[in-house]
RONULO-839714 format. One record per atom (N, C-alpha, C): residue in three letters; x, y, z. Coordinates in Angstrom, 1 decimal, always signed. Each point is the difference from the previous one (the first is absolute). Example, Ala and Ser with C-alpha at 12.3 -4.5 7.8 and 13.67 -1.06 7.14 Angstrom:
// residues 2
code ALA&u +13.2&v -5.7&w +7.8
code ALA&u -0.9&v +1.2&w +0.0
code ALA&u +0.9&v +1.2&w +0.0
code SER&u -0.4&v +1.1&w -0.7
code SER&u +0.9&v +1.1&w +0.0
code SER&u -0.8&v +1.1&w +0.8
***
This chain:
// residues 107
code UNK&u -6.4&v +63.5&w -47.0
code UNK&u +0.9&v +0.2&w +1.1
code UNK&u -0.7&v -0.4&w +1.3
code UNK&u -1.1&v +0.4&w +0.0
code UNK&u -1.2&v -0.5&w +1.4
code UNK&u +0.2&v -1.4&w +0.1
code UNK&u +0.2&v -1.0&w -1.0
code UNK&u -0.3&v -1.5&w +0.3
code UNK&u +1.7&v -0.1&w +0.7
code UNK&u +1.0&v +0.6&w -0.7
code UNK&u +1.3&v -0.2&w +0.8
code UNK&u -0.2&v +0.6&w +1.4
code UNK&u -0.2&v +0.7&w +0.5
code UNK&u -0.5&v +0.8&w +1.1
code UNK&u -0.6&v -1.1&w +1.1
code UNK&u -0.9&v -0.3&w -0.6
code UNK&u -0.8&v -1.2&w +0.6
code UNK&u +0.5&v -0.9&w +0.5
code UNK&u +0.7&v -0.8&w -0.8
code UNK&u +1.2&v -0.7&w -0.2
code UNK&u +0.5&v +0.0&w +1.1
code UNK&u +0.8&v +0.9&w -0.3
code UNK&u +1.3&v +0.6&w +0.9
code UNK&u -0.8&v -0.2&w +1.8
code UNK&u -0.6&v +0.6&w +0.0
code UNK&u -1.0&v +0.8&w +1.6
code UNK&u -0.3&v -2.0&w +0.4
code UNK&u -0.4&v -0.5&w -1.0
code UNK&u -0.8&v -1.4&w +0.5
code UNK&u +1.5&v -0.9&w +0.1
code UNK&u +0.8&v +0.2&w -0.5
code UNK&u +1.6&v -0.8&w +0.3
code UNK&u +0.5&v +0.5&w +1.0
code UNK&u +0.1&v +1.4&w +0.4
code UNK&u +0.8&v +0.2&w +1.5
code UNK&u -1.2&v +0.0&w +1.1
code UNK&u -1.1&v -0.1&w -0.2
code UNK&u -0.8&v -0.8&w +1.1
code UNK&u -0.3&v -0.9&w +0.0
code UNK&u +0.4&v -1.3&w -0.7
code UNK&u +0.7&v -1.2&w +0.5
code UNK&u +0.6&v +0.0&w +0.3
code UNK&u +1.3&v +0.5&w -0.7
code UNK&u +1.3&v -0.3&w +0.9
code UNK&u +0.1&v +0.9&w +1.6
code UNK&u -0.7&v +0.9&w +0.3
code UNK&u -0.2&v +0.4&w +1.2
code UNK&u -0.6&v -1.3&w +1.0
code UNK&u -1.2&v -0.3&w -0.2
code UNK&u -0.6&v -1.0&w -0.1
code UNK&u +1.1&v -1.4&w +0.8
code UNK&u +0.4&v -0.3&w -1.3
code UNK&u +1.1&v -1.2&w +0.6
code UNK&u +1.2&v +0.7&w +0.4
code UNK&u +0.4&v +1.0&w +0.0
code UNK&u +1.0&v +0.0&w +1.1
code UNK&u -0.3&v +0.1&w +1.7
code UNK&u -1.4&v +0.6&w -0.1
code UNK&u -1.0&v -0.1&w +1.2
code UNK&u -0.3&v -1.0&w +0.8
code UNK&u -0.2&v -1.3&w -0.9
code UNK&u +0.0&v -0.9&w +0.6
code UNK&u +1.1&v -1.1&w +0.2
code UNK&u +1.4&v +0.2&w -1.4
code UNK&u +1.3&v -0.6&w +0.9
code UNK&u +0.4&v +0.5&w +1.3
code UNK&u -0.2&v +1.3&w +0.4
code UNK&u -0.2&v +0.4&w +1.2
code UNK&u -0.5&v -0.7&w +1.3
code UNK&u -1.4&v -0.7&w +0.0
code UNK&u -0.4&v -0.1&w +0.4
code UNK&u +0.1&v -1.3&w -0.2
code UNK&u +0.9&v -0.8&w -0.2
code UNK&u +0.4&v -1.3&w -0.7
code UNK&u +1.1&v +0.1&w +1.1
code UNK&u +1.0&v +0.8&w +0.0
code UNK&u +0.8&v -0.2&w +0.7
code UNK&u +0.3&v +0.4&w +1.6
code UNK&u -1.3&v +0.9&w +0.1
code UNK&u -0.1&v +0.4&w +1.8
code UNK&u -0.5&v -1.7&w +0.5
code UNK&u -1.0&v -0.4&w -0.9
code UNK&u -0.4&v -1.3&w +0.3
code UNK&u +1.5&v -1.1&w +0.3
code UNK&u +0.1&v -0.4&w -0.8
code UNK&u +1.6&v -0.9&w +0.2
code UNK&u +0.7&v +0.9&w +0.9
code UNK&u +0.3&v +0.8&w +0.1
code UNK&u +0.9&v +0.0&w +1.1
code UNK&u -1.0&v +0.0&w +1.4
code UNK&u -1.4&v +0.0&w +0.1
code UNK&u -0.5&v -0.5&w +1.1
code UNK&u -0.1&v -1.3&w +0.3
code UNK&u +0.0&v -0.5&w -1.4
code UNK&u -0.4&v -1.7&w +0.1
code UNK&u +1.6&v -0.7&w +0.6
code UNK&u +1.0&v +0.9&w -0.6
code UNK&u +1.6&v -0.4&w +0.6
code UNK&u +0.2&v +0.0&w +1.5
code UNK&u -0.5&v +1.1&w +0.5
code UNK&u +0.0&v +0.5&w +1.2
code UNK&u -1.1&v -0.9&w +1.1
code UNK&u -1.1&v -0.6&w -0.5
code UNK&u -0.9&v -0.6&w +1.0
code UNK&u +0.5&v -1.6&w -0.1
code UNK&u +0.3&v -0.9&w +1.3
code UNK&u +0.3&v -0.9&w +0.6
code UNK&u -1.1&v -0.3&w +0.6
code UNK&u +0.1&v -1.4&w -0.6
code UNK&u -1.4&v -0.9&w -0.1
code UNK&u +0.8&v -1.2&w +1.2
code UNK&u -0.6&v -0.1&w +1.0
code UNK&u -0.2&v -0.8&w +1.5
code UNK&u -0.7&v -0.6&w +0.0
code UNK&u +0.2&v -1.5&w -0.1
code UNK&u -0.5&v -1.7&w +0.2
code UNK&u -0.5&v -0.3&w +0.9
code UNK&u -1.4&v -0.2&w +0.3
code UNK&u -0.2&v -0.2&w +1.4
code UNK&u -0.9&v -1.4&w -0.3
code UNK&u +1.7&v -0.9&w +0.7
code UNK&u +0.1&v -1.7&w +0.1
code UNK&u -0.7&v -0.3&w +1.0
code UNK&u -0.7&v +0.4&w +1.6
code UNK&u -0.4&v -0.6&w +0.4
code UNK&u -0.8&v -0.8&w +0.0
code UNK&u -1.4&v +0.4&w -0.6
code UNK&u -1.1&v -0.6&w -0.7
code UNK&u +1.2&v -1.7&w -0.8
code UNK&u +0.5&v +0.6&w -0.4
code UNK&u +0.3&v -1.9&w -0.7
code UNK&u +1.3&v -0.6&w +0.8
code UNK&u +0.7&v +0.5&w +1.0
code UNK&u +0.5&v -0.1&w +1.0
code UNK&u -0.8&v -1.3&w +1.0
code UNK&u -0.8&v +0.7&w +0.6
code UNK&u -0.6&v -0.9&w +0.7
code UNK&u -1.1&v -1.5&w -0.6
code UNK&u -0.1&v +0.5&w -1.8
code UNK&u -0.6&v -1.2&w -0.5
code UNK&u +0.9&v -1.3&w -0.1
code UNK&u +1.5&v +0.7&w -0.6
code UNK&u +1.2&v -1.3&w -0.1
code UNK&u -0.2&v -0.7&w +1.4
code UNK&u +0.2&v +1.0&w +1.1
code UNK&u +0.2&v -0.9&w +1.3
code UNK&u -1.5&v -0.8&w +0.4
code UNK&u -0.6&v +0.8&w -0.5
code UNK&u -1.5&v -1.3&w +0.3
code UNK&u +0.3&v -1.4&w -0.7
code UNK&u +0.2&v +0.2&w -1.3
code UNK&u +0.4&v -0.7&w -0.8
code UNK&u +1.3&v -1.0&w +0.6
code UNK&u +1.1&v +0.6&w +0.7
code UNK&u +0.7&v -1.2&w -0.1
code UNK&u +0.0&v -0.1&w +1.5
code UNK&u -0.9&v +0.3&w +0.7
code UNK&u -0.3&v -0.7&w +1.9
code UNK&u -1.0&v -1.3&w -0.7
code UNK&u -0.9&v +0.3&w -1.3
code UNK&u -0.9&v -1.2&w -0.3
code UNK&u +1.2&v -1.4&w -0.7
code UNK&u +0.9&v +0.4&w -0.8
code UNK&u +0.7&v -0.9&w -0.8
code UNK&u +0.8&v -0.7&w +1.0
code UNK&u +0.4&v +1.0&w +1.1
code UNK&u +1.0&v -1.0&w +1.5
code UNK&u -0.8&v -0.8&w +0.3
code UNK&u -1.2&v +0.2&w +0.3
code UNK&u -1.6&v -1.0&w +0.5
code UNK&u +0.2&v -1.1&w -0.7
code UNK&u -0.5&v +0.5&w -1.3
code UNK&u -0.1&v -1.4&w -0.6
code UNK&u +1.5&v -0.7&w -0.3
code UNK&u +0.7&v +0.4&w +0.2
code UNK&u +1.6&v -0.7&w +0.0
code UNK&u -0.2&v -1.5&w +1.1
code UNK&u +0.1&v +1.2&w +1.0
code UNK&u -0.5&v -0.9&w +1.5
code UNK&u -0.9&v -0.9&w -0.3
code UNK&u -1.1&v +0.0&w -0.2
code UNK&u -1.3&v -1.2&w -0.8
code UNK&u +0.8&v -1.0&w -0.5
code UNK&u +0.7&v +0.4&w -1.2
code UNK&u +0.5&v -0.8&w -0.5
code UNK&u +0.7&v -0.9&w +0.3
code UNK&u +1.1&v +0.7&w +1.2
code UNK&u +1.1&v -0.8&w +0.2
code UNK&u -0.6&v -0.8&w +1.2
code UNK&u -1.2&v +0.4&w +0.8
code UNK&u -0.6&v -1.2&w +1.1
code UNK&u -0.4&v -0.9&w -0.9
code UNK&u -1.3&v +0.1&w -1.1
code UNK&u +0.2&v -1.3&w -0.7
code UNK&u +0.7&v -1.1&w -0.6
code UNK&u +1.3&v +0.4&w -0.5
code UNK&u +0.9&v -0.3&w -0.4
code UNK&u +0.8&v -1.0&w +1.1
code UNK&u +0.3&v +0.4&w +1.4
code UNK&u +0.1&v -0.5&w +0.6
code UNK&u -0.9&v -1.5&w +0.6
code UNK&u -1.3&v +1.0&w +0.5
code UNK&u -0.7&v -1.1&w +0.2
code UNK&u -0.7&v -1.1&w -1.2
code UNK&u +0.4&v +0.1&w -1.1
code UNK&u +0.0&v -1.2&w -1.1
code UNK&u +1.2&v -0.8&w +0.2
code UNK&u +1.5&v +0.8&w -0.2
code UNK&u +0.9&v -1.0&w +0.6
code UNK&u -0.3&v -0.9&w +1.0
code UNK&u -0.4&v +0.4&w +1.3
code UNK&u +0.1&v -1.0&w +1.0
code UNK&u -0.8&v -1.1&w +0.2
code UNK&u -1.6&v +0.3&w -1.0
code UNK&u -0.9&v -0.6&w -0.6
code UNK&u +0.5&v -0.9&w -0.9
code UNK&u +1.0&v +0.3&w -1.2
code UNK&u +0.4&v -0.9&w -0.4
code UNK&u +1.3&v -1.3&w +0.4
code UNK&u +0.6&v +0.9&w +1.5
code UNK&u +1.1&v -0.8&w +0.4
code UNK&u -0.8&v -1.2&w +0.8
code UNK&u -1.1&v +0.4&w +0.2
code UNK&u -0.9&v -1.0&w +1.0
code UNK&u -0.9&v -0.7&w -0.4
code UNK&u -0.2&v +0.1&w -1.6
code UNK&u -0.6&v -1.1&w -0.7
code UNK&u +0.5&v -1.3&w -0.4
code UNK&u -0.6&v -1.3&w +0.1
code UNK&u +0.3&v -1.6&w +0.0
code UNK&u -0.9&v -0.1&w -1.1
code UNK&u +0.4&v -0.9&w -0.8
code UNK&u -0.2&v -0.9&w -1.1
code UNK&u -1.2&v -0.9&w +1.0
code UNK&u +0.7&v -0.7&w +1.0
code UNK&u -1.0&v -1.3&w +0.4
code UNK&u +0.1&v +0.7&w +1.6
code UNK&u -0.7&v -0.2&w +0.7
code UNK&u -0.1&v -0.1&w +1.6
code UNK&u +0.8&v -1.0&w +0.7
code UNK&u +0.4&v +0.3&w +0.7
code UNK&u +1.0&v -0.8&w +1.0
code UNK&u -0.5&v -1.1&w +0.2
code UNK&u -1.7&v -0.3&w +0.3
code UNK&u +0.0&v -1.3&w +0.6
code UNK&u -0.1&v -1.2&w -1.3
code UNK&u +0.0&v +1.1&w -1.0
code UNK&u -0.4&v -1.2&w -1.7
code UNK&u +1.2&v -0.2&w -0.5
code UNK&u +1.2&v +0.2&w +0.7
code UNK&u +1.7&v +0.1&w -0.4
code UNK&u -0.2&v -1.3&w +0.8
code UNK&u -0.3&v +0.3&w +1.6
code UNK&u +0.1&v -1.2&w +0.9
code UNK&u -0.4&v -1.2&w -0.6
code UNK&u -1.5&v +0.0&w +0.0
code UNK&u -0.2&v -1.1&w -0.8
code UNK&u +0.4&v -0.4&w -1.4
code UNK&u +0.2&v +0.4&w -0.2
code UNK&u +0.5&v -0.1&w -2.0
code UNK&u +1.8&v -0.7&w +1.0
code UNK&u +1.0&v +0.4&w +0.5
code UNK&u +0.9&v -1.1&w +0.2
code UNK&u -0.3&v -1.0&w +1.0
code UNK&u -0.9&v -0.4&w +0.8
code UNK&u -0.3&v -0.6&w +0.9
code UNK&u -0.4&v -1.1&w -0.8
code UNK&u -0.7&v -0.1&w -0.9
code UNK&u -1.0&v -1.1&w -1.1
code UNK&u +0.9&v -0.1&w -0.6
code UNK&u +1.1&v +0.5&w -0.8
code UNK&u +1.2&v -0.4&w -0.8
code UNK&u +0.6&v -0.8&w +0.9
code UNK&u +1.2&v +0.4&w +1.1
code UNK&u +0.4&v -0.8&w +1.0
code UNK&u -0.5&v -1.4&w +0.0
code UNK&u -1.4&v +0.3&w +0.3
code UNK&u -0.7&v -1.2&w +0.2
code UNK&u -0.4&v -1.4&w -1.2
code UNK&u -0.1&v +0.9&w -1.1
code UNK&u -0.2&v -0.8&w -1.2
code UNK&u +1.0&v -0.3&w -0.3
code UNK&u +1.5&v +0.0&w +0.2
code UNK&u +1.4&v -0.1&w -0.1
code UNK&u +0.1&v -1.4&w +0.7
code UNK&u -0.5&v +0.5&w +1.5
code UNK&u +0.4&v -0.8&w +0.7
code UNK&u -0.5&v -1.4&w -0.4
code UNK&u -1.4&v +0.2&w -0.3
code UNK&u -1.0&v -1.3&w -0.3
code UNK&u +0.5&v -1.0&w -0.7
code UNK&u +0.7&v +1.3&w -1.7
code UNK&u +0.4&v -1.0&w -1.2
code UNK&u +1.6&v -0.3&w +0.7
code UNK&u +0.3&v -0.3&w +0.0
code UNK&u +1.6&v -0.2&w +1.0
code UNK&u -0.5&v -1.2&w +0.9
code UNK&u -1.3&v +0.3&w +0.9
code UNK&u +0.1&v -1.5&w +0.9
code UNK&u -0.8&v -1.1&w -0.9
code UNK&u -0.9&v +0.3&w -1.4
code UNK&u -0.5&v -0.5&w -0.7
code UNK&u +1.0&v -1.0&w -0.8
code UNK&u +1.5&v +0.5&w -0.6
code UNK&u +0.6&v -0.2&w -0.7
code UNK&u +1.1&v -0.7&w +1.1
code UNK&u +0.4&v +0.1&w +0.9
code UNK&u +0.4&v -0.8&w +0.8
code UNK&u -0.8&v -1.3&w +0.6
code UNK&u -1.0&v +0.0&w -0.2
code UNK&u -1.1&v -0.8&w +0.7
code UNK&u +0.1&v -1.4&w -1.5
code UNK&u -0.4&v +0.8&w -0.9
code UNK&u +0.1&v -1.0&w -1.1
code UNK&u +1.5&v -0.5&w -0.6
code UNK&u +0.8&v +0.7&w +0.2
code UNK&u +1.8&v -0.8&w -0.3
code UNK&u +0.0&v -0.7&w +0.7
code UNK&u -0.5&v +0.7&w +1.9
code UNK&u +1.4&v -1.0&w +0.9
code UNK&u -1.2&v -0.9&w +0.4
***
């Protein structure tokens, strides 16, 4: 009967035990329910805006180069004006030559 005894005494002090600590299970959750947890964004607030006053910057960069390549490329020539000059002036001319050449020997 002593080992039932035992038993017995060592089973309702666990279950003391664990009712002790669903107790203490549930003061917990309802404090964990009760506390409101507050985000404090400024810290990464002010990184996004660092971040996007740099990405407007480099926008800007971008779009000055962009531009000043356009106008670089609207103002680029294949040949220079004065090798356009000459290049039809020598044609004209060699035109002209074979023309008084070819009239010179018909007429």
């Amino acid at each position: 009967m002593t080992k039932l005894e035992e038993l017995t005494a060592l089973l309702v002090n666990e279950l003391t035990d664990f009712k002790n600590d669903v107790e203490k299970l549930e003061k917990i959750n309802g404090q964990i329910k009760e506390t409101k947890l507050k985000m404090d964004l400024a810290e990464y607030k002010s990184i996004i805006e660092s971040h996007q006053e740099q990405m407007i910057s480099c926008i800007k960069n971008i779009e000055r180069f962009e531009s000043r390549f356009e106008s670089k490329i609207k103002q680029a020539k294949i040949y220079p004006n004065w090798a356009v000059v000459v290049f039809i002036v020598s044609t004209l001319l060699g035109i002209g030559t074979i023309v008084f050449l070819v009239m010179r020997y018909l007429g």
